[in-house]
C-alpha positions, 0 to 999 in steps of 0.5 A: 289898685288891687294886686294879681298873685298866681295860683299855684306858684309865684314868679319873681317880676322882671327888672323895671323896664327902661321907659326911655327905650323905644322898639329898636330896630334891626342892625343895618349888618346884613349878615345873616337870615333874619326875616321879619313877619308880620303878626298883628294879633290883639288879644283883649283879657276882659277880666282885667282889662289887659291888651296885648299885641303880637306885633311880629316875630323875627325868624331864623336868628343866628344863635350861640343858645346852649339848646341849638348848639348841635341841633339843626331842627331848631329856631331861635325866634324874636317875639315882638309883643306890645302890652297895654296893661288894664287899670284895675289890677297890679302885677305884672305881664311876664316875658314867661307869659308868651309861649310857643309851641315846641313840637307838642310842647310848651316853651317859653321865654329863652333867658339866656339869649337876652345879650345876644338879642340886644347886640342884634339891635333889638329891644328886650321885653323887661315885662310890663308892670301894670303900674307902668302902663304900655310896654313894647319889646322882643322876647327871645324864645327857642324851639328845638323842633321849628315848622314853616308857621309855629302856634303861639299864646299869651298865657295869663295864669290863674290869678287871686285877687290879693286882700279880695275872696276873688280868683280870676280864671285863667286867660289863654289867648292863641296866635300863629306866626307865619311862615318866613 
């Protein structure tokens, strides 16, 4: 199996995910707004084989993140993402991969709010190790400037091909996540 590094810069990879953890699902608690919608978007990367599914996305979550402290614009989103690596290459497929649009801006994986998203009874997103296979999870993603629907993508970076005289472009594949 040939290794994936990124051009340009190197990300360190997530811990190793825990394979006995499924999709967990929502606390019987009905205390506050969450809504759950719906998604279903499958982005295939052809060159290395990578499938990747925008299940759905959890809206309107109640957060303690530092950015919604005193920002009344803003959402805390749960993205539920199913990644199916392709068998060609190593690496990783990073919660840093998936990003949402942030008022013109890129935003992605909210670091800080993994706990919080774990007491609300979901599974995180560790990543998915190529090496591992299939994974599925939530990544918690802030945006200060939320919308009825919000633009998304999967991001895989521009890639060498560890030992090889190869780079494989960049992959950007686009989803929307509607309205709640």
């Amino acid at each position: 199996m040939l290794a994936l590094t990124a051009c340009g810069g190197a990300d360190e990879a997530p811990a190793e995910p825990d394979p006995a953890a499924g999709v967990a699902e929502e606390e019987a608690e009905p205390a506050d707004e969450r809504t759950v919608v719906e998604i279903g978007t499958e982005l295939v990367d052809e060159e290395t084989g990578d499938v990747v599914t925008i299940v759905s996305a959890v809206r309107n979550n109640p957060t303690e993140y530092y950015a919604a402290s005193d920002n009344p614009d803003g959402e805390m989103v749960y993205l539920e993402v199913k990644v199916v690596p392709g068998e060609q290459f190593g690496g990783v497929v990073s919660q840093r991969d998936f990003l949402l649009d942030d008022g013109g801006e890129e935003v992605n994986y909210a670091s800080t709010a993994d706990e919080e998203l774990t007491a609300a009874g979901f599974t995180y997103f560790e990543g998915a190790p190529r090496r591992d296979g299939e994974a599925t999870g939530y990544i918690p993603i802030y945006v200060e400037q939320t919308g009825d629907a919000l633009k998304g993508a999967y991001v895989r970076p521009e890639v060498k091909v560890l030992g090889e005289d190869e780079t494989i472009p960049e992959f950007r594949g686009e989803f929307e996540i509607p309205a709640a």
